[in-house]
C-alpha positions in Angstrom: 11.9 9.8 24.0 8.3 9.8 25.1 5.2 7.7 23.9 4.5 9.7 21.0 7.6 8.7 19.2 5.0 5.9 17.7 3.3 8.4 15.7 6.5 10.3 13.9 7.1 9.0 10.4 10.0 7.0 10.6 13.2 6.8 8.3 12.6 5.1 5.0 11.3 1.3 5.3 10.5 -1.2 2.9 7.3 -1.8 2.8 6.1 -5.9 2.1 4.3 -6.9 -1.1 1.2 -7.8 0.4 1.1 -4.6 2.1 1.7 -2.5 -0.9 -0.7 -4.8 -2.8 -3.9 -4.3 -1.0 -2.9 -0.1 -0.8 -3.0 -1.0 -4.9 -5.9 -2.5 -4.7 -7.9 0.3 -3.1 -6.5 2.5 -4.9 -8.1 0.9 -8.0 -11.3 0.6 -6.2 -11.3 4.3 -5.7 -10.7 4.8 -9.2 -13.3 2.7 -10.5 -10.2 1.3 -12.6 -11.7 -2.7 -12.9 -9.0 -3.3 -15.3 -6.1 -2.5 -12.5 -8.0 -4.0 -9.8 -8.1 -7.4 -11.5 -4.6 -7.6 -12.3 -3.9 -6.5 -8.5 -6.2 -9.7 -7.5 -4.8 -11.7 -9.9 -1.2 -10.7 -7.9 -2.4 -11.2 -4.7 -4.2 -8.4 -2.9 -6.7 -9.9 -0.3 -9.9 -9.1 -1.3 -11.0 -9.6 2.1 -8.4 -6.6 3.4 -9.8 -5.1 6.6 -7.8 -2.1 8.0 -9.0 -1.7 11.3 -7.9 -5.5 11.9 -3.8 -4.7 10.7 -1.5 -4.2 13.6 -0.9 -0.8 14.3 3.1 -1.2 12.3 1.0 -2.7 9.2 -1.4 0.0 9.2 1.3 3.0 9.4 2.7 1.1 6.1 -0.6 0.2 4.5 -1.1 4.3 4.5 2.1 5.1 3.2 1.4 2.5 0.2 -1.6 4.2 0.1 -0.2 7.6 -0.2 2.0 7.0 -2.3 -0.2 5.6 -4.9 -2.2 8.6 -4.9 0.8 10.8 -5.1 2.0 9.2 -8.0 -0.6 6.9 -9.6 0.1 5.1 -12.7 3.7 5.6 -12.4 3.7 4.0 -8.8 1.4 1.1 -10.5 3.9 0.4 -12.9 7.3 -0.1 -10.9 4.2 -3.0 -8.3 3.6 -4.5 -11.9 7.9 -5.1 -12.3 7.9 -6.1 -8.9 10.6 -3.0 -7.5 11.5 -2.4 -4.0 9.5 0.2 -2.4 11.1 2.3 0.4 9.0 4.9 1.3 
């Protein structure tokens, strides 16, 4: 193994609430959707979310969330509203 294994995308992991909560919530901001944003503030996104200042484990999630929200949009919205697992 060699010091690039950090960068491969790793098996499926779950990813945390709060991390797939703040990927919601810019998702919504990028969408102009106020309605979404607000019920993903009112679940507990920080609204004070700063990327750059995640670890670098958090931010390799935070994109998958984020990914994964654009990939599949509403759908993806709906199973963080009936609070499923996400393994992605």
């Amino acid at each position: 193994m060699n010091g690039d294994d950090d960068n491969l995308v790793s098996a499926r992991e779950e990813i945390d609430l709060s991390t797939l909560l703040n990927a919601a919530m810019c998702y919504a901001i990028h969408s102009r959707n106020h309605k979404l944003l607000e019920e993903i503030l009112d679940k507990g996104a920080d609204p004070n979310f700063l990327y750059i200042s995640q670890p670098s484990k958090k931010r390799r999630e935070f994109i998958k969330a984020l990914v994964y929200f654009y990939t599949y949009g509403t759908r993806a919205i709906e199973q963080l509203k009936y609070g499923s697992n996400f393994f992605l």
